[in-house]
C-alpha positions, 0 to 999 in steps of 0.5 A: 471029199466024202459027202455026208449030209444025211443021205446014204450014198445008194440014196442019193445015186438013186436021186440022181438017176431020177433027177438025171432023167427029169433034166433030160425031159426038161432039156428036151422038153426046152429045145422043143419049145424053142424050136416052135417059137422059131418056126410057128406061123399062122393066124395065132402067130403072135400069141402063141410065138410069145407063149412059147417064149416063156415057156423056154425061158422057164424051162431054162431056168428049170434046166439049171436048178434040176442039173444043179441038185444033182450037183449037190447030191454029188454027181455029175450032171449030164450035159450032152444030146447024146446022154440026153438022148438015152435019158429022155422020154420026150421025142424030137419034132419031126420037120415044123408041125402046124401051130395046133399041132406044136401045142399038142406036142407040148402038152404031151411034153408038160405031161412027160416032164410030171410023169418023169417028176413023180417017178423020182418022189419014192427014192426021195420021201425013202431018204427024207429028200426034202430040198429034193422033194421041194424041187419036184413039187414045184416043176409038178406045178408048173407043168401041169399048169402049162399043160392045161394052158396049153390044152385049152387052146385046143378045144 
């Protein structure tokens, strides 16, 4: 059934990719966390296995609204390691990192996620995307706050 809610169909794809790319950051950005919370050991062992719990709660939670407003714009979601793979700008951990250096990775991950994020705002203001525009200024925020959380543990 055609689509018709006020945005043309080249607008909407261009959305889409963006989105598409920022789902791809989040989902990485959420196997990272939870990879960290298995495996972190050390003297703040307890702080920060349960800050990383959070974190990936959220970012679950984040996976599902992003995959969910491509739906709505009426494309496929993508689902799969191998397209997000394609689509992510955030690296894979290599082997178990010290704790300090888990937290590093995460900010650079957090600042991924709002780079990804900002990268979609001029196909979304060009179609006057607002629910679009709505859900990037709210994962811009959360990101940079957890970013700057985590920062802080490190100086």
């Amino acid at each position: 059934m055609k689509i018709d809610i006020g945005i043309p169909e080249a607008q909407r794809q261009a959305t889409v990719e963006g989105l598409s790319r920022l789902l791809a950051d989040t989902y990485t950005l959420y196997l990272k966390t939870h990879n960290f919370h298995w495996n972190v050991t050390g003297p703040m062992f307890n702080t920060l296995h349960l800050m990383f719990e959070q974190h990936y709660n959220e970012l679950a939670l984040a996976v599902d609204l992003i995959a969910e407003r491509i739906r709505s714009l009426g494309a496929p979601a993508p689902g799969s390691y191998r397209e997000f793979g394609k689509l992510a700008s955030i690296p894979e951990a290599e082997g178990v990192p010290e704790a300090m250096e888990m937290v590093r990775q995460l900010v650079a991950g957090h600042e991924a996620v709002v780079r990804t994020a900002r990268s979609v705002f001029p196909s979304v203001e060009e179609s006057h995307d607002e629910a679009t525009a709505d859900l990037l200024t709210q994962r811009l925020q959360v990101h940079e706050k957890t970013a700057w959380m985590l920062r802080s543990l490190t100086e």
